[in-house]
C-alpha positions in Angstrom: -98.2 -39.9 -18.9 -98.3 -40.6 -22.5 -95.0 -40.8 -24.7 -96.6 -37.8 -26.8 -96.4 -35.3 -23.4 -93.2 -36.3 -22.5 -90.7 -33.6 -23.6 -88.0 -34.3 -26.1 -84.9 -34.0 -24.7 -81.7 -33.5 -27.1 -79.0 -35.9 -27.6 -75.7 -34.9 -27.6 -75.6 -34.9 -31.6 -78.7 -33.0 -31.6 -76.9 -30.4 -29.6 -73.4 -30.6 -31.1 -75.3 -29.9 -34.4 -77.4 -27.0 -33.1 -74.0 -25.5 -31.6 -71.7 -26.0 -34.9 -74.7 -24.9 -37.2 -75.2 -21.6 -34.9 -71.3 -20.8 -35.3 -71.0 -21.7 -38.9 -74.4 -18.8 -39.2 -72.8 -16.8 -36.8 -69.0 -17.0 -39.0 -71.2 -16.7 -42.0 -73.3 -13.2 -41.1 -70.4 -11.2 -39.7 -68.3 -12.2 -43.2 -71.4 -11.1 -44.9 -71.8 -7.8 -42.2 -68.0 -6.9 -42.9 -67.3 -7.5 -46.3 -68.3 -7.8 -50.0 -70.4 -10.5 -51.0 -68.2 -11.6 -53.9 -65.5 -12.7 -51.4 -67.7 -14.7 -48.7 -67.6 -18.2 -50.6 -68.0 -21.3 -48.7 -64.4 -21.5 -48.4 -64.1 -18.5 -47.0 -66.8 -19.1 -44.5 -65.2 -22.9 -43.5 -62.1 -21.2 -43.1 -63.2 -18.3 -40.7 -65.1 -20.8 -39.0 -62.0 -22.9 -38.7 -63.6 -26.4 -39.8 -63.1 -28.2 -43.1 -65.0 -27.9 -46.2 -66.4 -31.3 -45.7 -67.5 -30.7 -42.3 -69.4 -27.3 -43.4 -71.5 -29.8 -46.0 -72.5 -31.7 -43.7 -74.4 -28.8 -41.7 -75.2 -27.2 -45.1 -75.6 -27.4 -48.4 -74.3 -24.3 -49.6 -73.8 -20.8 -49.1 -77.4 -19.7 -49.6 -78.6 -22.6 -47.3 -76.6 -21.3 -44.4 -77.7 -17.5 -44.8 -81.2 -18.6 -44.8 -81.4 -20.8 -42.1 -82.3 -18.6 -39.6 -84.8 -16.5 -41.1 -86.9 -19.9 -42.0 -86.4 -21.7 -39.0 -88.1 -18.7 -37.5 -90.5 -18.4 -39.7 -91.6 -21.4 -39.4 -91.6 -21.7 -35.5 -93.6 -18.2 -35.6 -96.5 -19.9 -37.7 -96.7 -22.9 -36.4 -97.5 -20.9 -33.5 -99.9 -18.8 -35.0 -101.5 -21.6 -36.0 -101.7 -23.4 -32.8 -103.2 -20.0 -30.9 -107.0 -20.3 -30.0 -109.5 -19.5 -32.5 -110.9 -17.0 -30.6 -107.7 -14.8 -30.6 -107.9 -12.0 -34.0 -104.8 -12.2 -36.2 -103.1 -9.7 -34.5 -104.0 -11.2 -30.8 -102.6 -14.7 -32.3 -99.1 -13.3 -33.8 -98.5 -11.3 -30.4 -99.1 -14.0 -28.7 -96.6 -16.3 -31.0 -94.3 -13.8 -30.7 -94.0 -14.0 -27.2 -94.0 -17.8 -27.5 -90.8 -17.8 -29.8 -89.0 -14.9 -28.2 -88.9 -16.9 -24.6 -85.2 -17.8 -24.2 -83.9 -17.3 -27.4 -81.2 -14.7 -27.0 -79.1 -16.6 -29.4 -81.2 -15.6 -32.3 -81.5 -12.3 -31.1 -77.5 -11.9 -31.8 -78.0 -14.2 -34.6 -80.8 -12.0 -35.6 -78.7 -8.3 -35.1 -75.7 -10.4 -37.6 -78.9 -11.3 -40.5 -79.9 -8.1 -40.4 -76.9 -6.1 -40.6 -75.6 -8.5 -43.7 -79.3 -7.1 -45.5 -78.0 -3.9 -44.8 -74.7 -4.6 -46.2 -75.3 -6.8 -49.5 -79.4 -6.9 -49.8 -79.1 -8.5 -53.4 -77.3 -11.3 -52.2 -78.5 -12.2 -48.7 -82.1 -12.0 -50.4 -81.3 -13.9 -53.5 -79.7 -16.6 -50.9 -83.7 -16.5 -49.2 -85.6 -16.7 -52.8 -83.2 -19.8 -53.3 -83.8 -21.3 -49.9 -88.0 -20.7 -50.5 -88.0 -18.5 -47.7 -91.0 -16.3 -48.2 -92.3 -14.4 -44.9 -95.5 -13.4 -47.0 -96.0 -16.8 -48.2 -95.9 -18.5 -45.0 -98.1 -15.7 -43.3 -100.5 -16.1 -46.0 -100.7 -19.6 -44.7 -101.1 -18.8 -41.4 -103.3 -16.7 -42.0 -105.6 -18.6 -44.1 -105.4 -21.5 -41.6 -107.0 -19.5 -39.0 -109.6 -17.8 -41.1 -110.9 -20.9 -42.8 -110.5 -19.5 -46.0 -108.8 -20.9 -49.2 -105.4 -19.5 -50.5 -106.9 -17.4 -52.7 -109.2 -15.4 -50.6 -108.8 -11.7 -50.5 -108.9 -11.1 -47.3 -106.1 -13.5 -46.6 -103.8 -11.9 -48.6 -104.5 -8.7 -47.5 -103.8 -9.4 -44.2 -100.7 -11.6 -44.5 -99.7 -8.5 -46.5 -100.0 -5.9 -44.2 -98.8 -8.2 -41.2 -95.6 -8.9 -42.8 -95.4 -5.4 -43.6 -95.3 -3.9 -39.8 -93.2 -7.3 -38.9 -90.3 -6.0 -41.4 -91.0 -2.5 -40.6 -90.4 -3.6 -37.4 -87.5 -5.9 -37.6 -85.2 -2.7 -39.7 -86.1 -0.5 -36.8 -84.8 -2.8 -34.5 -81.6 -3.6 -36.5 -81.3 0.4 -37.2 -81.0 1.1 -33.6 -78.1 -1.7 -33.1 -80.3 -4.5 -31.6 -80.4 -2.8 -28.1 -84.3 -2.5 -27.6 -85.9 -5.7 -27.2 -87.0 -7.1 -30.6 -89.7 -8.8 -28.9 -91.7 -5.3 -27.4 -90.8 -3.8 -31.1 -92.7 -6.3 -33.4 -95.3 -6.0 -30.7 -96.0 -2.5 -30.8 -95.5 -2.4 -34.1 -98.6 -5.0 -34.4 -100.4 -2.9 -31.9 -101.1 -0.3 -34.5 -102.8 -2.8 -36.5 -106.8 -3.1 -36.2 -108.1 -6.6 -35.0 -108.1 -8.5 -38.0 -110.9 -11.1 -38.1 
């Protein structure tokens, strides 16, 4: 067995960071779910978090960072999936499929998730102003994506069209889900919702 097949398993830092990170969001999100933006500073968050300024810079850079962590990590880990789907798969075959992929023992986001999306609801302006900072763009990486599978270049019509319309249903999706409270499965949501969608090639 080659050291490339071999899984990685985490360290204790690795995981001691993934579990202060993931409270620090979670602190962060309710603050943001529960009150108005102007008051949710990175004091504020430290504070409620009960850690030390210091210790919240070292897991973030700022404010911004930690509200858009979770939407790009996802992001990300949804694409690179897409990407890595056979090339035989249409579009919307290849992001059902990812989003199976990503959704597999991840209840953690899911509540991380429910919090992100009920601090849109709360202070939009800010929570998206904290993703254009962060250079989270869920077109922009679909686009990607999409243009990765297609063979195309980045300006291709057809490209854009489609990352459109995918990211479309995906956030159509995603408000439903946080409308009803988070108690459907997000997972069987954003799929139907790309089951009305016609196989994109």
């Amino acid at each position: 067995m080659s050291a490339e097949t071999i899984e990685h398993r985490p360290t204790g830092w690795e995981l001691r960071r993934e579990r202060v990170s993931r409270h620090l969001e979670r602190t962060a999100l309710t603050l943001f779910a529960n009150e108005r933006p102007q008051d949710v500073t990175v004091e504020r968050i430290a504070a409620a978090a009960g850690i030390s300024m210091r210790t919240f810079f070292r897991y973030f850079a700022s404010r911004d960072e930690v509200l858009a962590s979770l939407p790009r990590s996802l992001i990300e880990l949804l694409c690179a999936r897409v990407r890595a789907r056979p090339a035989h798969e249409s579009l919307v075959e290849a992001f059902s499929a990812a989003v199976r992929e990503t959704d597999q023992g991840r209840d953690a986001d899911r509540e991380l998730l429910l919090a992100w999306g009920l601090a849109v609801h709360r202070s939009p302006e800010t929570v998206l102003l904290a993703l254009a900072r962060g250079a989270v763009s869920t077109a922009a990486a679909f686009q990607k994506a999409v243009t990765a599978r297609l063979g195309v270049g980045p300006d291709d019509a057809r490209a854009g069209a489609y990352a459109a319309a995918l990211c479309g249903v995906v956030s159509y999706a995603f408000e439903r889900w946080v409308a009803h409270g988070g108690t459907d499965s997000l997972s069987d949501t954003l799929l139907d919702a790309l089951a009305t969608l016609p196989d994109l090639r």
